[in-house]
ROTORTOR-361821 format. One line per field, with one value per residue (C-alpha): residue number from 1; x, y, z. Coordinates in pm, 1 decimal. Example, Ala and Ser with C-alpha at 12.3 -4.5 7.8 and 13.67 -1.06 7.14 Angstrom:
REM ROTORTOR-361821
k: c(1|2)
east: c(1230.0|1367.0)
north: c(-450.0|-106.0)
up: c(780.0|714.0)
//
This chain:
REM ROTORTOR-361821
k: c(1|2|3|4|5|6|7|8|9|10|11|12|13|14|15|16|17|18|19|20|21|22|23|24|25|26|27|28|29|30|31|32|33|34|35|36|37|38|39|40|41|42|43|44|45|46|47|48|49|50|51|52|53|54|55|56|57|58|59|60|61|62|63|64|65|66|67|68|69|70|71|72|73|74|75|76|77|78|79|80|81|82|83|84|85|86|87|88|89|90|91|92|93|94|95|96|97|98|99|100|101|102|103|104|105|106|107|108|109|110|111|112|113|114|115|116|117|118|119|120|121|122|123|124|125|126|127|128|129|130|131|132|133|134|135|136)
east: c(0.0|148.0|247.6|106.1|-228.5|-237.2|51.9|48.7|327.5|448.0|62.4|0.2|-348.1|-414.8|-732.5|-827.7|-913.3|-1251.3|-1080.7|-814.0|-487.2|-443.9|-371.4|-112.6|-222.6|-51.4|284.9|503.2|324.9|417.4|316.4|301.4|6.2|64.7|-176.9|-395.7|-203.1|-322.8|-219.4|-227.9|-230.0|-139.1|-54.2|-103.8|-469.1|-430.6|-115.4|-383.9|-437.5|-821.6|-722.4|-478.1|-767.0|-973.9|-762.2|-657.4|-996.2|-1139.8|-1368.2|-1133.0|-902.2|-535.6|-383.7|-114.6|65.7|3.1|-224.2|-261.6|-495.8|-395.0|-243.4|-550.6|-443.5|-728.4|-685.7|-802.1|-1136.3|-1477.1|-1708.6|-1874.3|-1600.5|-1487.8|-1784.2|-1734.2|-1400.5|-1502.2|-1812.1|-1643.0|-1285.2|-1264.3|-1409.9|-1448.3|-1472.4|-1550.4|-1425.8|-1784.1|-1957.8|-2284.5|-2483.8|-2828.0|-2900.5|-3221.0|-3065.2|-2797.6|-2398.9|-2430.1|-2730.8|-2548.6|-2253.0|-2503.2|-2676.4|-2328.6|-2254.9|-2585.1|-2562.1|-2213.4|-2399.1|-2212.1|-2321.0|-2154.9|-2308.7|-2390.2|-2428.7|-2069.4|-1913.7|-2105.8|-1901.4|-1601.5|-1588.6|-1712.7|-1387.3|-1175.2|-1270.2|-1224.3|-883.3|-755.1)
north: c(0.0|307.1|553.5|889.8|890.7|1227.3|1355.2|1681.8|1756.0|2090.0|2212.2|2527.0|2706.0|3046.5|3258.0|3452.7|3824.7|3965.9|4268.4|4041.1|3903.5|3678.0|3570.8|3306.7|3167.8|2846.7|2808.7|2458.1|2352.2|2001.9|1807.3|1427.5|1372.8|1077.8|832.9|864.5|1156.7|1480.4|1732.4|2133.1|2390.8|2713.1|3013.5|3428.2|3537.2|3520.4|3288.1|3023.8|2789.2|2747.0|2731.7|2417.0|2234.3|2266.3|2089.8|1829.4|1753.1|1698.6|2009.9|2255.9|2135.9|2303.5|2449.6|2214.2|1975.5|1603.4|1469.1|1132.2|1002.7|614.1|583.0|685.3|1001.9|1270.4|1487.7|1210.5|1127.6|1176.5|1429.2|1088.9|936.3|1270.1|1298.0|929.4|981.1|1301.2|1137.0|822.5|960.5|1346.8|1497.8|1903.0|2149.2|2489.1|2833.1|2893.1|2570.6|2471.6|2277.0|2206.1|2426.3|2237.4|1877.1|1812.7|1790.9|1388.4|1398.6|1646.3|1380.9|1057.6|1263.5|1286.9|944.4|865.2|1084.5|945.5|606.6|404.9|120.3|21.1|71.0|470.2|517.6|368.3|525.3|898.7|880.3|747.6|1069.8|1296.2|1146.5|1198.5|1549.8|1657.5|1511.4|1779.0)
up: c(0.0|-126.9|214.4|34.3|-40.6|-247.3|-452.0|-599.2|-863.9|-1012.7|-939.9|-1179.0|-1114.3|-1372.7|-1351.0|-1646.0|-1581.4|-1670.7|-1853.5|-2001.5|-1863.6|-1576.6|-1216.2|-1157.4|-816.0|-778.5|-898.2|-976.7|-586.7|-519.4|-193.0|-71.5|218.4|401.2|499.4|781.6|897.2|1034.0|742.9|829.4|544.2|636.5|475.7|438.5|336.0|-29.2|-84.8|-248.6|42.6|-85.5|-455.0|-364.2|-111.4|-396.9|-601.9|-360.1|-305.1|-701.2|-695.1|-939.4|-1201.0|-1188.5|-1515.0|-1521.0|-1301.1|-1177.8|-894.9|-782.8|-514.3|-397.8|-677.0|-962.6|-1205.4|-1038.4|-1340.8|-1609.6|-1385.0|-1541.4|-1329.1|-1197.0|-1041.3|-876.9|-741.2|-620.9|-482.8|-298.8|-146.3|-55.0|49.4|137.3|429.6|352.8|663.5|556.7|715.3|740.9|841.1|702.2|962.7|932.7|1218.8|1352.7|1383.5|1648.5|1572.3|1624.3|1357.6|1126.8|1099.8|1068.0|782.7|629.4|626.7|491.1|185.2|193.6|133.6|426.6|561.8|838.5|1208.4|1226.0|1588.8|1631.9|1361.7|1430.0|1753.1|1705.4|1471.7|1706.0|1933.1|1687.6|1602.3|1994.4|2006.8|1733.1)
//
C-alpha cells in the first residue's frame, strides 16, 4: 500500500481576468500527504491555500501539473467518479460551516454518512468521529 495517499506535482493554477490578462495563483506547488495523517495547510490570506484544497480535493481542475490520489491520475477522472471519490474519500470542513441548524452535531454527521452512502453501524461510527474530532 502506497504511504502517500495524495501527490500533488508541479501544481500550476491560472485565472483569467474579466478585462483580459491573468492571475497566476498556484505556482510549480508540489506536496506528498501521508496516509492517515493529520495534514495542516497554512498560509497568508491570499497565498492560495483554498485554490490548492480545492484541487486536492477533485472540486477545481489546476492548469497544469500532476495529482494522484492512492495511486488513480485525479486529473483524467470523469465528473462521476470525482464525485465518487469526494463522497467516498474526502471529508471538507468549511471556514464557514454549514450545519443544518435544527438537527444536532451527532445527527449532522449521521446525515453525512448517509448521503455518503455508508453502511456500516452509524451510531458507532457517528461517535467514534465525534472522538476523533475533539482530540484535534
Amino acid at each position: 500500500m502506497e504511504e502517500n495517499i495524495i501527490i500533488a506535482k508541479d501544481i500550476n493554477r491560472i485565472f483569467d481576468l474579466a478585462g483580459g490578462g491573468s492571475v497566476h495563483v498556484l505556482k510549480n506547488v508540489s506536496a506528498n500527504i501521508r496516509r492517515s495523517a493529520l495534514t495542516i495547510l497554512k498560509g497568508p490570506s491570499g497565498s492560495g491555500k483554498t485554490t490548492l484544497m480545492n484541487i486536492l480535493g477533485a472540486l477545481d481542475a489546476p492548469t497544469s501539473g500532476e495529482l494522484l490520489f492512492d495511486g488513480k491520475d485525479v486529473i483524467a477522472m470523469y465528473e462521476p467518479e470525482k464525485e465518487l471519490l469526494r463522497r467516498k474519500h474526502f471529508g471538507f470542513v468549511f471556514q464557514s460551516v454549514s450545519l443544518i441548524p435544527m438537527m444536532t452535531v451527532y445527527e449532522n454527521v449521521e446525515f453525512a454518512l448517509r448521503l455518503s452512502g455508508y453502511e456500516g453501524d452509524f451510531k458507532n461510527h457517528v461517535i467514534t468521529c465525534l472522538k476523533r474530532s475533539e482530540e484535534h
